[in-house]
N, C-alpha and C positions, 0 to 999 in steps of 0.2 A: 763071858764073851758071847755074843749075842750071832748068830750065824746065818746067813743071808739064804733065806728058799730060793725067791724068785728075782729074776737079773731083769731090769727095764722094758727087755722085749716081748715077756709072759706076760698075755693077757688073763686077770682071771675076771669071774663071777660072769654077766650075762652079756659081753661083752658084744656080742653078735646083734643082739636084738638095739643096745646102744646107737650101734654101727646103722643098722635101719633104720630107726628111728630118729637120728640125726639128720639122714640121706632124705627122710623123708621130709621133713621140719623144711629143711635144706629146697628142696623141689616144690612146694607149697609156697612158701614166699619167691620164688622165682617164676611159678605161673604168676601168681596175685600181681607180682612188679610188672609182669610184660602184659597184663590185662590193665593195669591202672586201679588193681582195687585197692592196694592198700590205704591204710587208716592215712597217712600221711598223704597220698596224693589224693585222697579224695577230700581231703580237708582245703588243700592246695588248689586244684581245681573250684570249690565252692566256693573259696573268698575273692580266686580271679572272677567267679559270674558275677557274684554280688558288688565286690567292686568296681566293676567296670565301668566306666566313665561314662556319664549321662550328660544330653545335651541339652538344658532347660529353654524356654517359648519366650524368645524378646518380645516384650511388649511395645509395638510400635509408638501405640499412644497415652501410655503409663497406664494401664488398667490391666485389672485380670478379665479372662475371657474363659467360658467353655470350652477343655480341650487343653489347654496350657499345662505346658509340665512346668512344676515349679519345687521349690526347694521350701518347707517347714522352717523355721531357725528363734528358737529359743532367745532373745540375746542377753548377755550378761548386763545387770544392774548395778553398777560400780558404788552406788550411794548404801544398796541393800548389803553389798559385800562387805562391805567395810561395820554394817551395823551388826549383822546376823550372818556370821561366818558359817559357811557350808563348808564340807569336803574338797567339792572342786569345782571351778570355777570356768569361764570363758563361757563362750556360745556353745548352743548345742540343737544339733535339727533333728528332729521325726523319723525315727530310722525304722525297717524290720529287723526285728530279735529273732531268726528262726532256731531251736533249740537241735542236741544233736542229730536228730533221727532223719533232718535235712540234709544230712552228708549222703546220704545213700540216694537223693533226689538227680537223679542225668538230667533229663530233660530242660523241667522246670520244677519250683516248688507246687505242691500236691495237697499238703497238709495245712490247717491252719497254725500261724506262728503268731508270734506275741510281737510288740512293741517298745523302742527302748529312745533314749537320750545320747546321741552318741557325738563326742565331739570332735570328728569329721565333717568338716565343714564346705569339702568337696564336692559337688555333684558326681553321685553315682547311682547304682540299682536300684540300692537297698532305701537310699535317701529323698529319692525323685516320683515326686506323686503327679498323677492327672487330675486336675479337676474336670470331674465326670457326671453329664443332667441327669438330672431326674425328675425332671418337670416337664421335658419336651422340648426345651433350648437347645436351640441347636448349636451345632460345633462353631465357634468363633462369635457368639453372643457375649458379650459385656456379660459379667459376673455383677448382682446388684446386694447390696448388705440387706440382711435378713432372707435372701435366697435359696432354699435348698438345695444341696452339690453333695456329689459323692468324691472321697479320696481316692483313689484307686491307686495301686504301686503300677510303676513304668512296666510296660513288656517286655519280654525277654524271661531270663530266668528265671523271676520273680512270679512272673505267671501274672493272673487277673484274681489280685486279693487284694480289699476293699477294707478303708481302717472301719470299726464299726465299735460298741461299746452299747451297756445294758444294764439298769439299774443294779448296784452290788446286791449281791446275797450272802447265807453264811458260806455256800460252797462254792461261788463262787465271786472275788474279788483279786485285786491285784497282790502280790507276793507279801512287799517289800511294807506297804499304808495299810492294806486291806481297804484302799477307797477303790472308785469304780473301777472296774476293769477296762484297757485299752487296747484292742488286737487286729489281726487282720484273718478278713474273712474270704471265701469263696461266692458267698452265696449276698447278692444284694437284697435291701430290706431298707423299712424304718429305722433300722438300727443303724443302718448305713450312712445316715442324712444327718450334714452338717451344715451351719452356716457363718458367713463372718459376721460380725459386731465393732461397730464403731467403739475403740477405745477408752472415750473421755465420756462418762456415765453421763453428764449434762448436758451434751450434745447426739448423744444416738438419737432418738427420734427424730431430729430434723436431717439425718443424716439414711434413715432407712431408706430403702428404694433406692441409693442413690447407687452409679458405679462405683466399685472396690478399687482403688487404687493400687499399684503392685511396689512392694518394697518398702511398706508402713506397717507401722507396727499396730494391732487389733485382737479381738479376741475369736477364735476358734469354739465353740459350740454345740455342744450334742443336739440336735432337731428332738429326739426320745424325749432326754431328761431335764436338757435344760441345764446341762454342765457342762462347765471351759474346759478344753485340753489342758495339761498341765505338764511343765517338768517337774521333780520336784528330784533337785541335786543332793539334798541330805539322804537318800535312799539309794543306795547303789547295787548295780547288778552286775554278776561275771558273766558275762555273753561269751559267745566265740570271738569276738572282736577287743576281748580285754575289759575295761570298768566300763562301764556307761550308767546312766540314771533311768531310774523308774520314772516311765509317764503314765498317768493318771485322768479321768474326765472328774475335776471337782474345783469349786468356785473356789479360791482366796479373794477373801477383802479385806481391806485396810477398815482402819476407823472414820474414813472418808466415803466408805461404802465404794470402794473404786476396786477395779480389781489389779492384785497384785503381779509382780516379775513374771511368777512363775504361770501365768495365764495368757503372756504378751507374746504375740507371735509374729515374726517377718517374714510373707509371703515372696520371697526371693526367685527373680525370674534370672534369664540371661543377660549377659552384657554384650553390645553389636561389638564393643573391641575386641581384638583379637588376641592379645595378650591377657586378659582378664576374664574369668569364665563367669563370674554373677557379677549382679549390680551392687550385691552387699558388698564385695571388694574393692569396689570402683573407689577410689580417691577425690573425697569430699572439694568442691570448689572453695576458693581460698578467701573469700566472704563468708562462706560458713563456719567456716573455720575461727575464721577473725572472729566470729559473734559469741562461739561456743567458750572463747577462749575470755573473752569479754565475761558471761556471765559465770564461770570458774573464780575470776580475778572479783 
């Protein structure tokens, strides 16, 4: 028969020091909550900056201009999908990846962040670039194909970081391909200078010099190397925002010598409706429609 020492209310071994060091634990996360630093409110705070709602540049006369906030947008290939199944699928725009060490950023972001495919197709912080001279064009000049322009992310929290990209190395290239690397910088450069490109290979030359139109699809291009932006959906990243895909500066071509989905970009401005925030969402006229439907059938 087994005989009982101590009754429920005898503390033993170092119980005092417990007792503080609880108290303490205790008082340390109660300043951090009433300062805002915790892990979780400052995670919470960082995705209210970055997502915050952006208001992208109508294009009065359908063209891009110097100065224009505009929206990236990837769009999905329904003929590729069905031939060459990826992961995942749908549109995707040109986003900042900034990695953790960005949670601790109040202000604005500081540090250079990387680049991601994110399919959020909203206008907001992280998504909404200026096109930015660098040639001496001034603010509200026609954007022309084969012109050099800088990306620049919107202001605000985002700060003034500039997409740029640099022939790969072994140390360094992107994660996911090891092709070129695509990130956002502080400091502008050559590295900095992109231009658009008429689409359809047989027609760009007659097409150089000319205005960019806004809300077609074209290629994006490094001015350095000589490489298209790229998404590429079979290479996927864990961000702070959940999956998204690795983007990339590197040519795809067909057997057509043309370039491929993952090169094709929609330069997505605002829509004047008020219920509609981009032109990509705008509801196609019903002659287009009739014809799309036509060469389906």
């Amino acid at each position: 028969m087994s005989v009982r020492t101590f009754n429920p209310s005898v503390r033993i071994g170092n119980w005092n020091e417990d007792v503080f060091l609880d108290e303490g634990l205790l008082k340390d996360f109660l300043e951090k909550r009433e300062k805002g630093e915790l892990l979780l409110q400052k995670s919470s705070n960082f995705k209210k900056n970055v997502l915050q709602k952006a208001e992208l540049s109508i294009s009065k006369d359908g063209f891009l201009h110097i100065g224009d906030v505009v929206m990236l947008l990837n769009p999905e290939n329904s003929e590729q999908s069905l031939s060459n199944p990826s992961p995942v699928h749908g549109n995707y725009t040109l986003s900042a990846n900034p990695d953790e060490s960005a949670l601790h950023c109040k202000s604005h972001l500081t540090a250079q962040c990387g680049v991601s495919g994110s399919s959020n197709v909203k206008p907001c912080a992280r998504n909404a670039f200026i096109i930015t001279s660098v040639d001496g064009s001034e603010h509200g000049e026609p954007l022309h194909y084969g012109q050099n322009f800088a990306l620049r992310i919107a202001d605000g929290f985002m700060g003034h970081l500039y997409l740029t990209s640099d022939q790969k190395t072994f140390l360094k290239s992107s994660k996911k391909s090891h092709l070129q690397e695509v990130s956002l910088t502080d400091q502008p450069s050559y590295e900095t200078c992109w231009q658009f490109v008429y689409l359809d290979p047989q027609m760009r030359m007659e097409h150089e010099g000319f205005p960019v139109p806004a809300n077609t699809k074209l290629l994006i291009v490094h001015s350095k190397t000589n490489r298209c932006l790229a998404v590429l959906r079979k290479y996927i990243l864990w961000t702070l925002f959940g999956k998204e895909c690795e983007v990339t500066a590197h040519t795809y071509l067909n057997g057509h010598k043309a370039e491929e989905n993952e090169n094709h970009w929609n330069i997505v401005t605002g829509n004047p409706s008020d219920d509609i925030n981009t032109m990509f969402d705008r509801p196609k006229p019903p002659n287009e429609e009739m014809n799309e439907n036509k060469c389906v059938n």
